[in-house]
N, CA, C and O of each residue as an XYZ file, in Angstrom:
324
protein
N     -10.785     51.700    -18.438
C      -9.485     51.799    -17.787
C      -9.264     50.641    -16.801
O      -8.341     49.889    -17.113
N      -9.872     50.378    -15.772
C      -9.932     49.061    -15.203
C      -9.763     47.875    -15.767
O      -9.066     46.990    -15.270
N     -10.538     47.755    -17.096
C     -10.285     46.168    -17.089
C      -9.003     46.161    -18.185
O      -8.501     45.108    -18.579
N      -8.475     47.719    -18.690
C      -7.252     47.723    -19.263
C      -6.067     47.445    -17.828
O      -5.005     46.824    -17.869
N      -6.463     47.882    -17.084
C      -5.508     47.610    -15.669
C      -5.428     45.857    -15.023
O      -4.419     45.409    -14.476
N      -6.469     45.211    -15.198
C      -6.948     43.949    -15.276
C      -6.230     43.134    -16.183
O      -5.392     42.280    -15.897
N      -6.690     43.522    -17.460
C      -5.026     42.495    -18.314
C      -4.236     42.850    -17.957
O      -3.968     42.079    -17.036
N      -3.314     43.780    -18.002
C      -2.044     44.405    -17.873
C      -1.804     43.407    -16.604
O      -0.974     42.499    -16.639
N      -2.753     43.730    -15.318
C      -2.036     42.512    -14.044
C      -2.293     41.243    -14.567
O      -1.173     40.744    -14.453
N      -3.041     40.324    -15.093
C      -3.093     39.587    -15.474
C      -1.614     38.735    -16.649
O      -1.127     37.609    -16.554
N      -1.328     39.755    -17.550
C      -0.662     39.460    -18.119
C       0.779     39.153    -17.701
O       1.503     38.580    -18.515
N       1.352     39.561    -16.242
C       2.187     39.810    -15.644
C       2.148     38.694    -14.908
O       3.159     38.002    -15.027
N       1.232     38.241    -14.109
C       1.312     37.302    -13.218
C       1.698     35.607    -14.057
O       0.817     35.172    -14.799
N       2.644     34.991    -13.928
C       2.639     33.790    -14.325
C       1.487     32.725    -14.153
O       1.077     32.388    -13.042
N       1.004     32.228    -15.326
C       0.219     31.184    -15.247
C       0.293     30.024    -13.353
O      -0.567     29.887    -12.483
N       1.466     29.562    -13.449
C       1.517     29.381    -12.383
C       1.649     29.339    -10.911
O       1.932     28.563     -9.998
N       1.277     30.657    -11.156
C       1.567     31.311     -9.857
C       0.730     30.697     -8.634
O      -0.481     30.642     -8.848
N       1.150     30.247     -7.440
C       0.393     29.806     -6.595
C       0.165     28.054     -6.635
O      -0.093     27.251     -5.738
N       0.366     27.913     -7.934
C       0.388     26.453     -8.017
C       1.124     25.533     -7.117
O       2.239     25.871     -6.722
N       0.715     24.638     -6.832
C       1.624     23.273     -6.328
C       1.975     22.314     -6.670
O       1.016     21.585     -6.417
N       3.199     21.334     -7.382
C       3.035     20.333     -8.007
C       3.635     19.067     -7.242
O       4.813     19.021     -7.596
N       3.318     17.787     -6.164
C       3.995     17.278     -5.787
C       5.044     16.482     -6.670
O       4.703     16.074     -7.780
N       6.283     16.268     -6.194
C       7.284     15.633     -6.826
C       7.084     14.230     -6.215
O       7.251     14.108     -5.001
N       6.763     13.238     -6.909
C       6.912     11.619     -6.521
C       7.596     11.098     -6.662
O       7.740     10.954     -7.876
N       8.724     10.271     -5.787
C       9.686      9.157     -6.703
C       9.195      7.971     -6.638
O       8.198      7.766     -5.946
N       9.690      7.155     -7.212
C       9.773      5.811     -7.424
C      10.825      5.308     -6.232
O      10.213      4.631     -5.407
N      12.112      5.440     -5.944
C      12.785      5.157     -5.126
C      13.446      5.940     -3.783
O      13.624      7.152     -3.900
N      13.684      5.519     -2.961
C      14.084      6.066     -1.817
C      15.414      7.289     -2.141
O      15.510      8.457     -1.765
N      16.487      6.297     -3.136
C      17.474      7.131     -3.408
C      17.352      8.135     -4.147
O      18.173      9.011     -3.874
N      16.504      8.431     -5.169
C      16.352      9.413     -5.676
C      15.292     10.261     -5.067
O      15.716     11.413     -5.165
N      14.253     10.274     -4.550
C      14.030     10.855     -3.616
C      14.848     12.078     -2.752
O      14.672     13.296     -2.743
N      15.798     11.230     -2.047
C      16.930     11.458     -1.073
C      17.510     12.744     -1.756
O      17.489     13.711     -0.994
N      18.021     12.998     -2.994
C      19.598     13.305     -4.223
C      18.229     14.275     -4.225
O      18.668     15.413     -4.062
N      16.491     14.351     -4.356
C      15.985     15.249     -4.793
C      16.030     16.863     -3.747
O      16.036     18.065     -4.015
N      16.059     15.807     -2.140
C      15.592     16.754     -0.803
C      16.703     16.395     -0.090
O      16.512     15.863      1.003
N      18.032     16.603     -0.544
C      18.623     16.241      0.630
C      19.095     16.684      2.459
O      19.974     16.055      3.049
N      18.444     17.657      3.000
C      18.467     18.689      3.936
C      16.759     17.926      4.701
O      16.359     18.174      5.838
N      16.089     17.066      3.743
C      14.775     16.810      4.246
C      14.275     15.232      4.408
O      14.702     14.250      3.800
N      13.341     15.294      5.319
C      13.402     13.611      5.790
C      12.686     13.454      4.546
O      12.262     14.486      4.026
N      12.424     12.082      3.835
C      12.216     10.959      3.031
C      10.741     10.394      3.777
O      10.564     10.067      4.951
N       9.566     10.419      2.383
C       7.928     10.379      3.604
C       8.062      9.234      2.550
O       8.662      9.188      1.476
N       7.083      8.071      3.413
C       6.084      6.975      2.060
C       4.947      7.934      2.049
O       4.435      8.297      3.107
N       4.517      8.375      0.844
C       2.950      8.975      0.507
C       1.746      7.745      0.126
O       1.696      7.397     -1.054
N       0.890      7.164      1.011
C       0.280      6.162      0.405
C      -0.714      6.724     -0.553
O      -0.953      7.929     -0.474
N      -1.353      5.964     -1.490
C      -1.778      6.063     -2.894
C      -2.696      5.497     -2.474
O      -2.522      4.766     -1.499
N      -4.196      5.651     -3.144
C      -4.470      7.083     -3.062
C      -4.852      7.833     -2.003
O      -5.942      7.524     -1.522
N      -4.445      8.457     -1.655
C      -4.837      9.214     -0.120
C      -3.661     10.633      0.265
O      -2.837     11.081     -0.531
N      -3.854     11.041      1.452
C      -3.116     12.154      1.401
C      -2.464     11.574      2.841
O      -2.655     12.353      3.775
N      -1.852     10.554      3.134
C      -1.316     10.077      4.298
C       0.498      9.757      4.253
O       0.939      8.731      3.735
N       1.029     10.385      4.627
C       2.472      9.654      4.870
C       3.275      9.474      5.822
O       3.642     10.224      6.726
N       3.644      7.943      5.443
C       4.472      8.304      7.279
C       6.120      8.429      6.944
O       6.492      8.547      5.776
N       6.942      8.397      7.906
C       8.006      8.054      7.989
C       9.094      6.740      8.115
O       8.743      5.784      8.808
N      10.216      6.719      7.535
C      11.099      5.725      8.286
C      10.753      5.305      9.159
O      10.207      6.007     10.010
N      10.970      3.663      9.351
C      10.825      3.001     10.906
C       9.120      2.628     10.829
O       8.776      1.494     11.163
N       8.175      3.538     10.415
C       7.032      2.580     10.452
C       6.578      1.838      9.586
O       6.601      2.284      8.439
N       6.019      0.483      9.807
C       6.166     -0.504      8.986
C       5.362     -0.086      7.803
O       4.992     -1.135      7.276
N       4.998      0.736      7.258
C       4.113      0.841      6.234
C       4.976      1.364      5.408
O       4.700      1.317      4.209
N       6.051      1.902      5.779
C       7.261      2.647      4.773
C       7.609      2.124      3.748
O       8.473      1.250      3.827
N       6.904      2.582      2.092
C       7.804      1.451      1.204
C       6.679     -0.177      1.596
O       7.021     -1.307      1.248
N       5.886      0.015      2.061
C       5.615     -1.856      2.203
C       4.265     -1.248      1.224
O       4.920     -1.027      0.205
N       3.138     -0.923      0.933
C       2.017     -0.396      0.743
C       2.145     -0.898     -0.817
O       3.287     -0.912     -1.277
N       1.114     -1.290     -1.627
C       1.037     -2.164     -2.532
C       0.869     -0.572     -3.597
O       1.350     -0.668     -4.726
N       0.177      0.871     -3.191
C       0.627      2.148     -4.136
C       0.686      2.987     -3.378
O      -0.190      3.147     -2.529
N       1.966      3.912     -3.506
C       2.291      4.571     -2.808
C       3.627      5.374     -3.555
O       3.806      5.036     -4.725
N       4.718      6.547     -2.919
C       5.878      7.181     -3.119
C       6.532      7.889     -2.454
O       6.063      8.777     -1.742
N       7.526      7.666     -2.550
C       8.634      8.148     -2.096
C       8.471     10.306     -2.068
O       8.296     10.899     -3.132
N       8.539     10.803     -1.201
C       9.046     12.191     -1.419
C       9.299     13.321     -0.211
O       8.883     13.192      0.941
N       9.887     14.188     -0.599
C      10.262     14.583      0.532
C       9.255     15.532      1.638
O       8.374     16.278      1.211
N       9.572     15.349      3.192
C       8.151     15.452      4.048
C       7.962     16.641      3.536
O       6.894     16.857      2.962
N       8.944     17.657      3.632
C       8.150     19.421      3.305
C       7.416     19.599      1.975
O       6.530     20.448      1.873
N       7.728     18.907      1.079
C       6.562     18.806     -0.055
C       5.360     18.191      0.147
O       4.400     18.483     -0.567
N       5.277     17.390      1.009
C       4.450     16.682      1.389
C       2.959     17.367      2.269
O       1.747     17.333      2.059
N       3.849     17.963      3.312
C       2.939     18.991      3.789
C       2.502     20.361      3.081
O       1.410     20.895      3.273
N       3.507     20.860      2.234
C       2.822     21.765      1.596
C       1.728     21.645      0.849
O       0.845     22.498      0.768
N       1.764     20.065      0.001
C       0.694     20.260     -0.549
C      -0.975     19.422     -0.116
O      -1.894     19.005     -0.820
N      -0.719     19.468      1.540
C      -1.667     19.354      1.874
C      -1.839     17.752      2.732
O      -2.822     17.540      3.442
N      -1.015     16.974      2.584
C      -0.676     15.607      3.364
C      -0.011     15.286      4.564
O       1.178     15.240      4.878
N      -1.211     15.046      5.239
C      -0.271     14.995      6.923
C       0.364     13.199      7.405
O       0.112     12.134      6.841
N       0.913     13.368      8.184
C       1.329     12.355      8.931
C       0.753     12.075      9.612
O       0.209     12.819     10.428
N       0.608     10.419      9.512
C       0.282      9.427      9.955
C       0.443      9.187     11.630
O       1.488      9.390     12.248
N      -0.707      8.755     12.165
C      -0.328      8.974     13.632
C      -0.255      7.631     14.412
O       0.037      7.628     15.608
């Protein structure tokens, strides 16, 4: 009976449940059109660092992306100090 209770929850819960997927852009503007209510982070590549507008690393970083900060922190990437 249990592990009939076990699939049954199992089968219910979506594969992705809990998952996180960051969204990356390529450009500032689309970015923007993706979060618009939310500031615009550079995410540098590879690392979990992003800063904001105004500091010079914004967009200058040889790999890196565009996305918006609350995705950013959700999935685990803080700002740059």
């Amino acid at each position: 009976m249990k592990l009939l209770c076990a699939v049954a929850f199992l089968a219910l819960v979506p594969a992705s449940a809990g998952a996180f997927t960051q969204t990356k852009f390529a450009s500032e503007d689309t970015a923007r059109q993706h979060c618009p209510t939310d500031m615009v982070v550079w995410l540098t590549l590879p690392g979990n660092v992003f800063v904001r507008k105004g500091n010079p690393l914004y967009g200058a970083t040889q790999r890196g992306a565009y996305m918006c900060e609350r995705d950013a922190i959700a999935a685990g990437d803080r700002g740059a100090r």
